[in-house]
C-alpha positions in Angstrom: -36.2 187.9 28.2 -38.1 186.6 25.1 -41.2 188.0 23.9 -44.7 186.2 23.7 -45.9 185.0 20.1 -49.0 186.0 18.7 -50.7 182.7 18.0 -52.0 184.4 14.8 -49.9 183.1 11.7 -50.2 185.6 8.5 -53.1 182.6 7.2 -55.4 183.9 9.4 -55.3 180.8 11.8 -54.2 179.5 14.7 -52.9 175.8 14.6 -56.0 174.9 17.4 -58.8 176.4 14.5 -57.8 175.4 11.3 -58.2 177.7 7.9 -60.3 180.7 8.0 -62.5 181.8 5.2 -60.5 184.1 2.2 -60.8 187.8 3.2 -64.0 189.6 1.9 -64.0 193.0 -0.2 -64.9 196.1 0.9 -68.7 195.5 -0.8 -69.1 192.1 1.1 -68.4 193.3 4.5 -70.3 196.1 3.8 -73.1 194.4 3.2 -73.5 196.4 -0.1 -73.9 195.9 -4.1 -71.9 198.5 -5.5 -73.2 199.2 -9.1 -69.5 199.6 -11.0 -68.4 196.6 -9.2 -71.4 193.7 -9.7 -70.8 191.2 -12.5 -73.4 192.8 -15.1 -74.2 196.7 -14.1 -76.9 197.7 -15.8 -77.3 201.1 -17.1 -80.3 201.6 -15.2 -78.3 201.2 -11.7 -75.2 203.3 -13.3 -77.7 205.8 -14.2 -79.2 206.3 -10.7 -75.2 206.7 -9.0 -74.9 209.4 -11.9 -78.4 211.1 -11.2 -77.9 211.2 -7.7 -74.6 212.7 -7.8 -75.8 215.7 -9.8 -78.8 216.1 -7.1 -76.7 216.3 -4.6 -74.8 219.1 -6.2 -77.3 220.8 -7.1 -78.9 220.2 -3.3 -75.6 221.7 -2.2 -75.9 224.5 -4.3 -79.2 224.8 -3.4 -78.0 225.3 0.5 -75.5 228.1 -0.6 -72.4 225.6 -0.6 -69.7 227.1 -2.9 -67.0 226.0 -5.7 -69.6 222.6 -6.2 -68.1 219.9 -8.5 -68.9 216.1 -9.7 -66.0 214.3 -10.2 -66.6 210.8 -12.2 -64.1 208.2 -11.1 -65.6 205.5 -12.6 -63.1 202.7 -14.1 -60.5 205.2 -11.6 -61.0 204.2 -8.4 -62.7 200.7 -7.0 -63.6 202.8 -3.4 -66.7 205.4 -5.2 -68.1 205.9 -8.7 -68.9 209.9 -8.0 -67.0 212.7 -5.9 -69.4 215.5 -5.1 -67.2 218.0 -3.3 -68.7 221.3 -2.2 -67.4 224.3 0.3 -68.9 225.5 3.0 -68.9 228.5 5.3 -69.8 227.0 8.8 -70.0 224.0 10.3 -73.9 224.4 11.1 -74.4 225.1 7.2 -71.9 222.4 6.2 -74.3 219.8 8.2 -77.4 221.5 7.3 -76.5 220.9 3.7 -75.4 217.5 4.5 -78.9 216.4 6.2 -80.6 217.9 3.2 -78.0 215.9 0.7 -79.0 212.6 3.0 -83.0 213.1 2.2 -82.2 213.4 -1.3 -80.6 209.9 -1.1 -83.5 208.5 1.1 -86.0 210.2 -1.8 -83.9 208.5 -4.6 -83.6 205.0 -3.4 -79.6 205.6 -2.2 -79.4 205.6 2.1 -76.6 207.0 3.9 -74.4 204.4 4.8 -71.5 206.3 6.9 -71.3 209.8 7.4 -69.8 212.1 10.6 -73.1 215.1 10.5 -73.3 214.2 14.1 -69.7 216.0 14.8 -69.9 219.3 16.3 -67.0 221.8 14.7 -66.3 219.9 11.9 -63.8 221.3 8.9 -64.8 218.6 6.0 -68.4 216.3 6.6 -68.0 213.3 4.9 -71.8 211.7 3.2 -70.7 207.9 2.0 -73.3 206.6 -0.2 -71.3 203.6 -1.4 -71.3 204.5 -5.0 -71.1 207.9 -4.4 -69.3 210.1 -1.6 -70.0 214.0 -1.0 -67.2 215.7 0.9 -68.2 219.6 2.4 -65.2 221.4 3.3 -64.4 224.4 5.2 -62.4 226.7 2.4 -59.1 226.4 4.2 -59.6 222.9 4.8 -60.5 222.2 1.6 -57.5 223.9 0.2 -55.1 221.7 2.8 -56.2 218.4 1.3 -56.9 219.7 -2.2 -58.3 216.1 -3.3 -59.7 217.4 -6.7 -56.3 217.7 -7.4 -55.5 214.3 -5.9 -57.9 213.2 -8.5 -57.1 215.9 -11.4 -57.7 213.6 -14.0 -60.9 212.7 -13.4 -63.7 213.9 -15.4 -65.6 217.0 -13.9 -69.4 216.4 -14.7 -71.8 219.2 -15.8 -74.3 219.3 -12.7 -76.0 222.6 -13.0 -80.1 223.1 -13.7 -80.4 224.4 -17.8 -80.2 227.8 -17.7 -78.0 228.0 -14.4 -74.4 229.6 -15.1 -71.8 228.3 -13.9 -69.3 229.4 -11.8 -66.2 227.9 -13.9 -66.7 227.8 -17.4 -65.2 228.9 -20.9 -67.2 232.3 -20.2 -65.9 232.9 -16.9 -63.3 235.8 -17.2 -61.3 234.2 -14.3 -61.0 230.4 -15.7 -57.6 231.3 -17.7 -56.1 231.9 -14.5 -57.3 228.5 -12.9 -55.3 225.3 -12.5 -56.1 221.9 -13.8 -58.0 221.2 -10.2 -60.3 224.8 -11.0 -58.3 226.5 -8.1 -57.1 229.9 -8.8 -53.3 230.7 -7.3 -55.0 232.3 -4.0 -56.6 229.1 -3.5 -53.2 227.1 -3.0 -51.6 227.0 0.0 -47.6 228.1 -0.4 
């Protein structure tokens, strides 16, 4: 018995249709102009990724979301300019803080383009704003996927108000016992 043959050739044609347009990017069929990608960024647009990825932290904070950090992956990855990764302790606060992270965008000129606030019992909400993504994770969760280690060269940005302290710093008696990532050893999973 022979099997039928998918009339698709790796070109991305049949031999009835003729060529098919090259494969868009990510940005194209997104319908989006990602400000690390265009041809000329200007600082302006560079500056509003950055300054929105500090509000949100701070908008996370704000909401009583834990262990809050900005990582820049600018010139790291070609998927996001800014991590903003926060912990939560419910899914009700994790999407509360989400929705108020999504106004902030609105406010600042950056809309929501993706994001899953609308799942009930959720471990990790995920906020894409193109240029910048915010992930909220459950603590264990957070720990499973451990993606500030994933990216644990990645610069961590400074993202707190002036005079706020901060919860890992130079002055923080437990940041000799923290890992590159900021986890302590209780915070990794054996």
């Amino acid at each position: 018995m022979t099997t039928p043959q998918n009339p698709k050739r790796r070109g991305g044609s049949t031999p009835d249709e003729g060529p098919q347009s090259p494969p868009r990017g990510r940005d194209a069929a997104l319908h989006v102009d990602r400000i690390g990608v265009s041809s000329s960024p200007s600082a302006e647009r560079e500056h509003d990724a950055l300054a929105f990825a500090i509000r949100a932290a701070q908008t996370l904070r704000d909401n009583k979301c834990e262990d809050v950090l900005v990582l820049d992956l600018r010139r790291r990855s070609q998927v996001t300019d800014f991590f903003v990764i926060a912990s939560g302790s419910s899914d009700r606060q994790m999407r509360s803080a989400g929705q108020h992270v999504e106004e902030a965008g609105i406010e600042m000129g950056l809309p929501l383009y993706r994001s899953n606030l609308n799942e009930g019992g959720a471990t990790w909400v995920v906020l894409d704003f193109v240029d910048v993504i915010v992930h909220v994770f459950e603590p264990q969760t957070r720990r499973f996927y451990d993606i500030e280690m994933l990216w644990g060269d990645a610069d961590r940005l400074d993202w707190r108000r002036p005079g706020e302290v901060a919860e890992f710093d130079d002055r923080d008696p437990d940041a000799g016992s923290r890992n590159r990532a900021g986890l302590r050893a209780d915070d990794v999973l054996p």
